[in-house]
PAVOLUM-111227 format. One record per residue (C-alpha): x, y, z. Coordinates in steps of 0.1 Angstrom, whole numbers, plus 5000, padded with zeros to 4 digits. Layout:
N
XYZ...
END
This chain:
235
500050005000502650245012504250134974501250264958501050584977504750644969504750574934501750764930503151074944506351044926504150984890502251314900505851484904507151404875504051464853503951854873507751874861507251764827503852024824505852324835508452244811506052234783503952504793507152724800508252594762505452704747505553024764508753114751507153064719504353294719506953584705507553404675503353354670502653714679505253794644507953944671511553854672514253904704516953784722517253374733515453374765516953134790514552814796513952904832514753284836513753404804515853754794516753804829519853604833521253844804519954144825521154004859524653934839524654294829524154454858526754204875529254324850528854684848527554794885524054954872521154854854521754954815518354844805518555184781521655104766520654724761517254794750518655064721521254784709517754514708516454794685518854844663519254444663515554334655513254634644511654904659509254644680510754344700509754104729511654034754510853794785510853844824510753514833507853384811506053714810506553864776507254244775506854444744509254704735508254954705509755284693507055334664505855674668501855544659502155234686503355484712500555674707498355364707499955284741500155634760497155784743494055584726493955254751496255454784493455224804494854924785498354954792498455164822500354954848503854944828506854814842508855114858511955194839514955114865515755514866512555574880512055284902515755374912514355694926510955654936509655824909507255624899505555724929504956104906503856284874506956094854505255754858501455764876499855424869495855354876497155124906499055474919496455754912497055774876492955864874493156124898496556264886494656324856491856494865494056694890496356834859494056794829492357184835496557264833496457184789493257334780493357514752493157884768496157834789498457674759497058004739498558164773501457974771502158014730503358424737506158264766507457984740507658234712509858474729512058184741513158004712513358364694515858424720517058064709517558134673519158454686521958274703522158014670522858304646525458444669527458124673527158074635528658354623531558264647532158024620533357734649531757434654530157384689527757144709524057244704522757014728523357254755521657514741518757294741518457204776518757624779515757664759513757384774514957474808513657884800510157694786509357494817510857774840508458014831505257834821505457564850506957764877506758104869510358204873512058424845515258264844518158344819519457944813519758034777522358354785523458224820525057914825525257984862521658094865520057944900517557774880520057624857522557494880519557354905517957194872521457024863522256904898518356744903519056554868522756424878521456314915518656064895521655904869521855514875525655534873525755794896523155674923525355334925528355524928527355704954525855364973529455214972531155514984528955565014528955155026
END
């Protein structure tokens, strides 16, 4: 009898073992029946184990970096797997629209990008979900974008990036090469000043305006590469 009962339990192991084998098999192929392509997942981890290896190697999570490389490796939309959930990556200007815009209720509880979940800020604006008060986010900052206060805000962004092209001519006719990415995060630094905040800063003229230099320190302090850094230096 006590046979039986053994056996028995040992037939119902192996057949659980052999289902989650298949059914993790045939997981790892729903990619491939969807018309997606990716990276190898691992049978039992799935993309992680490259992740995990990454992150082992380098000290931070470079899911950016990887993520741009799997772009430029199998199109514009690829799948890559947590484990056995399936994760659907897409740069397509029309799908991210689909995603953020026409079904948000669809597709509103997104896995937090490791810079925000890094910092906690997927806790605010940057990354609201329904489960965190996306709905009443909404509401809260919808009356913000009507369309009287971007006609309000239209006379602020002229006078900005007029100040912008300003700056362009004069570096032009320098006739030197030179960076114009910084000049960028002037202008949209000048933008957000004014219309969010209400400040009249000068980032476009002054590189050592408050606003600038507070805006510059708040973006370094949220870096991956930093953040870790700082972790080991403080153990």
């Amino acid at each position: 009898m006590a046979f039986l009962i053994l056996t028995s339990i040992l037939v119902s192991l192996v057949s659980f073992i052999i289902y989650v084998i298949l059914a993790r098999k045939e997981r790892f192929r729903l990619r491939g029946k969807i018309g997606l392509s990716g990276p190898e997942p691992h049978w039992l981890m799935g993309n992680l184990k490259q992740i995990i290896e990454r992150k082992a190697k380098l000290g931070y999570d470079d899911s950016y970096d990887w993520y741009n490389k799997l772009h430029k490796q199998f199109g514009e939309t690829f799948g890559i797997y947590f484990g056995t959930q399936l994760n659907i990556n897409i740069t397509n200007e029309e799908d991210i629209k689909e995603v953020f815009i026409k079904n948000f209720s669809n597709f509103s509880d997104r896995t937090p990008p490791p810079i925000i979940e890094d910092n906690k800020l997927k806790e605010s604006l940057l990354q609201n979900t329904y489960e965190s008060g996306w709905k009443h986010t909404r509401s809260a900052i919808a009356p913000i974008f009507s369309t009287g206060k971007m006609k309000a805000m239209h006379e602020t962004i002229h006078s900005k990036v007029d100040l912008f092209l300003e700056i362009l001519k004069e570096k032009a006719s320098s006739g030197q090469k030179w960076d114009i990415y910084d000049d960028f995060q002037g202008l949209t630094l000048d933008v957000i000043g004014k219309c969010a905040f209400a400040i009249d800063s000068n980032c476009q003229r002054d590189r050592n305006d408050i606003f600038y230099v507070n805006a510059r320190k708040f973006i370094t302090n949220i870096d991956i590469r930093h953040r870790q850094n700082f972790k080991k230096g403080s153990q």
